[in-house]
C-alpha positions as CSV (number, residue, x, y, z in Angstrom):
1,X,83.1,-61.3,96.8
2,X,84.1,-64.9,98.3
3,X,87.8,-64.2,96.9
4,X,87.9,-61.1,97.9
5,X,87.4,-62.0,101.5
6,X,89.7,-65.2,101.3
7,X,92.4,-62.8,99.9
8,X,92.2,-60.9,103.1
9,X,94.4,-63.7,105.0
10,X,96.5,-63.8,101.8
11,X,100.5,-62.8,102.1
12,X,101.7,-60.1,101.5
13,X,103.4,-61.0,98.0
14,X,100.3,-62.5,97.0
15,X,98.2,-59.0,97.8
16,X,101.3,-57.3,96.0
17,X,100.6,-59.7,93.0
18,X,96.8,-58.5,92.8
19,X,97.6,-54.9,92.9
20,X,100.1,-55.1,90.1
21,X,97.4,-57.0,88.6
22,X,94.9,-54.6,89.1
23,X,97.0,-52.0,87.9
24,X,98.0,-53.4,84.8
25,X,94.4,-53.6,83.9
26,X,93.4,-50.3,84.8
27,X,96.3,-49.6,81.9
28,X,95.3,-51.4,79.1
29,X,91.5,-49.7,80.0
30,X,92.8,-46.4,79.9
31,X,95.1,-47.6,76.5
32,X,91.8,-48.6,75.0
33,X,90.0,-45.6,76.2
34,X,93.2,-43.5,74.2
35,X,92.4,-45.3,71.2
36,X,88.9,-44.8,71.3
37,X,88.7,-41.7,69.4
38,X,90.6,-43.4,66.2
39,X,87.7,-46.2,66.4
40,X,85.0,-43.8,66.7
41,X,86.3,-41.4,63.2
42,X,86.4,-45.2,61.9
43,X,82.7,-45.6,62.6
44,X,81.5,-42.1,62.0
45,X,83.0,-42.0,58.6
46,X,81.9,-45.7,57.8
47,X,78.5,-44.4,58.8
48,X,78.4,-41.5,56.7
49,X,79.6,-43.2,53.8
50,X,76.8,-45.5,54.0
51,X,73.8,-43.3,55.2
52,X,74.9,-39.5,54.9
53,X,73.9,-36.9,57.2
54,X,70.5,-38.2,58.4
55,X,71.7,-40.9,60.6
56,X,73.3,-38.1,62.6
57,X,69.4,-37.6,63.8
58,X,69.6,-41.4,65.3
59,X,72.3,-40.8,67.5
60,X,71.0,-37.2,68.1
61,X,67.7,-39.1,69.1
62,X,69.5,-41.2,71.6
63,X,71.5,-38.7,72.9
64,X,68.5,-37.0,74.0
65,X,67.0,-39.9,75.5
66,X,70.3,-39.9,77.8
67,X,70.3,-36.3,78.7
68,X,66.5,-36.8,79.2
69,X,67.1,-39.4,81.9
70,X,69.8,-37.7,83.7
71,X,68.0,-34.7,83.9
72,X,65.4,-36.7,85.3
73,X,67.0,-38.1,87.9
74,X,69.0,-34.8,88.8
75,X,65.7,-32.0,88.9
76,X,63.3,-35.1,90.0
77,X,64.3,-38.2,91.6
78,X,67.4,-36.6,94.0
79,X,65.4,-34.2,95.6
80,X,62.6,-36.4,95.7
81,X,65.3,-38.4,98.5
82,X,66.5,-35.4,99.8
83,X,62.8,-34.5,100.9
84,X,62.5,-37.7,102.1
85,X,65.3,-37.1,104.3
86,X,64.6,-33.7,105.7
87,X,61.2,-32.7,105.1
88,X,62.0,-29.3,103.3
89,X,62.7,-28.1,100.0
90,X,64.8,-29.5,98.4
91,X,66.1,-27.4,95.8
92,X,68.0,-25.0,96.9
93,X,70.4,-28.0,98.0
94,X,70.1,-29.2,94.9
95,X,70.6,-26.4,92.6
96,X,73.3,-25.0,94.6
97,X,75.2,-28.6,93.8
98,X,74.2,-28.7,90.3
99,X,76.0,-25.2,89.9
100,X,79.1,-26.0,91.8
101,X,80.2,-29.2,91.2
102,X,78.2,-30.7,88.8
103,X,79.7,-27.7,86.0
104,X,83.2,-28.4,87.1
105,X,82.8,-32.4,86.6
106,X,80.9,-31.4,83.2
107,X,84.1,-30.5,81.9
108,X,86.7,-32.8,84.1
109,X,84.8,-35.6,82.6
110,X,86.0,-37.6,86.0
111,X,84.8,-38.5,89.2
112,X,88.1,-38.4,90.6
113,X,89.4,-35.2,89.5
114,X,86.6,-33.6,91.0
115,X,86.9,-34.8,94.5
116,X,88.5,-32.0,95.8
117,X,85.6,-29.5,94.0
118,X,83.3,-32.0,96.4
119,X,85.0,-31.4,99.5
120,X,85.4,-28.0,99.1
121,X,81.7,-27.4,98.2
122,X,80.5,-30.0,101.6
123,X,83.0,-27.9,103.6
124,X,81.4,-24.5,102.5
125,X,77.7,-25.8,103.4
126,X,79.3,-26.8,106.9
127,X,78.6,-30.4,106.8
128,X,80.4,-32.8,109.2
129,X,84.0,-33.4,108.1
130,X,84.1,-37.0,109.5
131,X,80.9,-37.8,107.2
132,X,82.0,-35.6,104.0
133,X,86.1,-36.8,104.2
134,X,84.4,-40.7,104.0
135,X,81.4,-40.4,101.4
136,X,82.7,-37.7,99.1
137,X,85.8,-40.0,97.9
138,X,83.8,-43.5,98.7
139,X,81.0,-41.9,96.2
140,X,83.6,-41.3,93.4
141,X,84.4,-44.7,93.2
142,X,80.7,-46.2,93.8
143,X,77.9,-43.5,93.3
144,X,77.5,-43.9,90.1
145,X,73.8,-42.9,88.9
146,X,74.7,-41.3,85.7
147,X,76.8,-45.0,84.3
148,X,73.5,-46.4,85.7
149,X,71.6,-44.9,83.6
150,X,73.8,-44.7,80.1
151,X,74.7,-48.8,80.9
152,X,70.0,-49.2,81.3
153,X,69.6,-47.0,78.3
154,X,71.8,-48.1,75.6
155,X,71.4,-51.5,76.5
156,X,67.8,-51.1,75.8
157,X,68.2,-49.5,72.8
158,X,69.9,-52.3,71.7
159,X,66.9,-54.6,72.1
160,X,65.1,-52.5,70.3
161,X,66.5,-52.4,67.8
162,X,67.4,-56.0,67.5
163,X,63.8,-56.6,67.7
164,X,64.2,-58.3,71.4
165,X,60.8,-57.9,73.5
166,X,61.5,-56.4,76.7
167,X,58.7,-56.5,79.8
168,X,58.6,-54.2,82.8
169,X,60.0,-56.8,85.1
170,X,63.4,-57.4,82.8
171,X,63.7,-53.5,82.5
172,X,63.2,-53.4,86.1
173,X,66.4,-56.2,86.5
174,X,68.1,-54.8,83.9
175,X,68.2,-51.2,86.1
176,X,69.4,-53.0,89.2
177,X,72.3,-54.5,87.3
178,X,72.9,-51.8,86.0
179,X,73.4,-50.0,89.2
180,X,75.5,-52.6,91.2
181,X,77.6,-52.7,87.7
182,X,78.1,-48.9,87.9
183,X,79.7,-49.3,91.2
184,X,82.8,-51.1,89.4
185,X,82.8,-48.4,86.8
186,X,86.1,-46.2,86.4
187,X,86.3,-42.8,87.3
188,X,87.9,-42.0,84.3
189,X,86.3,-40.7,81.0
190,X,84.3,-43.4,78.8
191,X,84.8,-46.3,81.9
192,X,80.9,-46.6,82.1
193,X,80.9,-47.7,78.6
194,X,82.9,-50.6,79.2
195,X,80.2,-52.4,80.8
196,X,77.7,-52.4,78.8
197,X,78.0,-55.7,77.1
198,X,77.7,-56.9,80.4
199,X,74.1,-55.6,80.7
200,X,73.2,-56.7,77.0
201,X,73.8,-60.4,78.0
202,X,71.0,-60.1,80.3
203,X,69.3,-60.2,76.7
204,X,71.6,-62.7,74.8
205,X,73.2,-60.3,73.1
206,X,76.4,-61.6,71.5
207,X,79.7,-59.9,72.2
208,X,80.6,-58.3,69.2
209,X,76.7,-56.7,69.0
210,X,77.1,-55.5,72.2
211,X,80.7,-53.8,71.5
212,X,79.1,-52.1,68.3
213,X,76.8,-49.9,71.1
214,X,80.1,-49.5,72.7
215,X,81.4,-47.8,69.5
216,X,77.8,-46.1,69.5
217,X,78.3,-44.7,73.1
218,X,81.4,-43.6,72.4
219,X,80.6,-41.5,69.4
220,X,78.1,-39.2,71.2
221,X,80.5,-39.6,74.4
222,X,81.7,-36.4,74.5
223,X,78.3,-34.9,75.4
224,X,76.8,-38.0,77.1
225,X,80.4,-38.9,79.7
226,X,79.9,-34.9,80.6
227,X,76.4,-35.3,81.5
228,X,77.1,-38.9,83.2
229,X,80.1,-37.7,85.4
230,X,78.3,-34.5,86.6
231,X,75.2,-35.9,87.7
232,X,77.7,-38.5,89.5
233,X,79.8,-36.1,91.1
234,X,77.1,-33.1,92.1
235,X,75.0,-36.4,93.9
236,X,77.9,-37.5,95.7
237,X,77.3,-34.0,98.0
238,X,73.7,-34.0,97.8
239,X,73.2,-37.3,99.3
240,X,76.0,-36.2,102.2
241,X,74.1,-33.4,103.0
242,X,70.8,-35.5,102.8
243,X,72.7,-37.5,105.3
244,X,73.5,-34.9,107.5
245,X,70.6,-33.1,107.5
246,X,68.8,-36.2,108.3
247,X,71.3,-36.5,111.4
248,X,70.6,-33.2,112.7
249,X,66.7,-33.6,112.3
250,X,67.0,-36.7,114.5
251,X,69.3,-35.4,117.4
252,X,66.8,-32.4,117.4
253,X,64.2,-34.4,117.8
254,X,61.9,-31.9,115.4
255,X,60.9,-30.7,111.8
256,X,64.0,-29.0,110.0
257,X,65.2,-26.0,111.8
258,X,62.1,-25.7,114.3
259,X,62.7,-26.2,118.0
260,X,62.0,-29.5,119.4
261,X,58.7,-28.6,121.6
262,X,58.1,-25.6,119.6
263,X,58.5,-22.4,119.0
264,X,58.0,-20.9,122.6
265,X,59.3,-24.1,124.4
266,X,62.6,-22.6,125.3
267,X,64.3,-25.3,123.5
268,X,66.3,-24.4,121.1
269,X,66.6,-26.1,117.8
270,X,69.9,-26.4,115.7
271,X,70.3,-25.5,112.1
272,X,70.5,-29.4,110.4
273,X,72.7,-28.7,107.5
274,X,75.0,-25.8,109.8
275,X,75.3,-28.1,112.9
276,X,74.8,-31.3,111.6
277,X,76.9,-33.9,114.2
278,X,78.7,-30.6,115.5
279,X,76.4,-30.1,118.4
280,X,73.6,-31.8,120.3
281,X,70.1,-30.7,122.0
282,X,71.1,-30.3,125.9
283,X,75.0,-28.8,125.0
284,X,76.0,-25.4,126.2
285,X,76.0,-22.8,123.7
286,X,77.8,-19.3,123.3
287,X,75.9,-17.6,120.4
288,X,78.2,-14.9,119.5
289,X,77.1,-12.0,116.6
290,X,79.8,-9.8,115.3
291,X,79.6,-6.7,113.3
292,X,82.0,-3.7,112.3
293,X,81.8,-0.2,113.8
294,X,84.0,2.8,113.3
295,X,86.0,4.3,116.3
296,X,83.3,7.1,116.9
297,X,80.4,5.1,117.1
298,X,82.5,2.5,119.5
299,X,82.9,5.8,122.2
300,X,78.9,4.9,122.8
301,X,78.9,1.6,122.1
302,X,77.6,-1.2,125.0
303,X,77.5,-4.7,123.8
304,X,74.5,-6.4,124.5
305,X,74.6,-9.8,126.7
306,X,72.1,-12.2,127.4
307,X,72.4,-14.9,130.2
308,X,70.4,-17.9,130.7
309,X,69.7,-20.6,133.2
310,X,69.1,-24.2,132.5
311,X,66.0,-23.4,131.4
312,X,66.3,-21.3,129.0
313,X,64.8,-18.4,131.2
314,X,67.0,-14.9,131.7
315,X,68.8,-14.3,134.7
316,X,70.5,-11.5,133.4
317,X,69.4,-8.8,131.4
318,X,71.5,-7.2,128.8
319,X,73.7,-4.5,129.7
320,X,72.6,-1.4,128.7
321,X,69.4,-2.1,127.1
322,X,66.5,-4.9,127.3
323,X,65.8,-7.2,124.1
């Protein structure tokens, strides 16, 4: 962090060295990621020389820990925030962002190929476009809940079964790090599995140990990087719209969706996830409703207009009929 804020003041060939730096290592990651798949039949078929068939029920027993978790976090902890946040339920949000984008990244495998799914999805549920343009790409590159939990998991998996005692405080550090270390994670498919020896050496686990549960991770990867990258993408919306939502509750100065001094206050309240940041309590308002008629029924037709002072009370009736 201190070197990152020093290179601020740097020149402008010496911020052109550190991108072609940081370019040439995002290459050889995505070479290794290439090769991965050679390393993994490597393993797999070491394995099943060795052990046969039944050791396919060690990694199917991990893999279900993993999904476990995720699912966890997706169907309990997320809309346990979102409630937080807006004070209503929270599932519709949720399952509505689960279907849309969290399918799409289930297959894309990347964060980053499923930004424009995101912004599509935010625009659609009529969230603020200067909060969605901002936190739907910056969450690609840093929300990052599903790496947090595959970097937490296997890492303690391999304690276990290294025989390395693990108490509820070092679990409890070892899911921070792993979080702050999922920020760094590539969007690409497999990236998350790159740090895990990092979180292993919270444990003292060597190197090469740690880059055998690499191997491990990346032989139930294909199931596990889906899961990972769609609970990272389909949050990256939910926690916008939490945002928003939040934002509208506080300009309205009431629950979600009820008017601020009540029902018959004559303050009217604004729709939190609709009008989030798009308009305020106290603005002037033209509520317009359209509909479709045929030419007949337009011969009798008299719209129906409703004016109101400054507060709130009629001083014009509708034309044509009273409401």
């Amino acid at each position: 962090l201190a070197m990152g804020m020093a290179l601020r003041h740097a020149s402008e060939s010496t911020r052109t060295v550190m991108q072609d730096l940081g370019q040439a290592i995002t290459r050889v990651i995505q070479g290794v990621i290439r090769l991965a798949p050679l390393g993994i039949f490597g393993l797999v078929a070491g394995t099943f020389a060795q052990s046969g068939l039944e050791k396919l029920l060690d990694y199917a027993h991990l893999l279900a820990v993993l999904l476990g978790c995720m699912l966890f976090v997706a169907l309990v902890v997320n809309p346990l925030i979102v409630w937080t946040q807006t004070r209503r339920n929270p599932y519709p949000l949720v399952l509505t962002c689960l279907r849309e984008s969290a399918v799409t990244a289930f297959f894309t495998r990347s964060s980053a190929a499923n930004i424009p799914v995101n912004l599509a999805l935010a625009k659609r549920l009529g969230l603020d476009e200067d909060t969605y343009s901002v936190s739907i790409p910056l969450g690609a590159t840093i929300n990052m809940a599903g790496a947090a939990v595959t970097i937490s998991v296997l890492s303690l998996a391999a304690a276990h079964t290294l025989g390395i005692e693990v108490d509820l405080l070092t679990a409890i550090l070892l899911c921070v790090v792993s979080a702050v270390c999922a920020c760094g994670a590539s969007g690409v498919a497999g990236g998350s599995l790159l740090l895990i020896p990092l979180a292993c050496s919270l444990f003292g686990i060597s190197n090469d140990l740690a880059m055998q549960v690499v191997g491990v991770g990346f032989v139930i990867g294909v199931i596990q990087d889906s899961a990972e990258t769609a609970l990272n993408s389909s949050t990256d919306v939910i926690f916008t719209a939490a945002a928003c939502g939040a934002a509208g509750r506080r300009e309205a100065g009431a629950g979600w969706g009820q008017p601020p001094g009540g029902r018959r206050s004559g303050r009217p309240g604004l729709p939190p996830l609709a009008a989030a940041r798009k308009a305020m309590v106290g603005d002037l308002l033209i509520i317009a409703a359209y509909s479709q008629y045929s030419e007949a029924e337009l011969a009798a037709y008299r719209p129906v207009v409703v004016l109101l002072d400054g507060n709130n009370v009629y001083t014009q009736y509708p034309v044509g009929r009273r409401v």
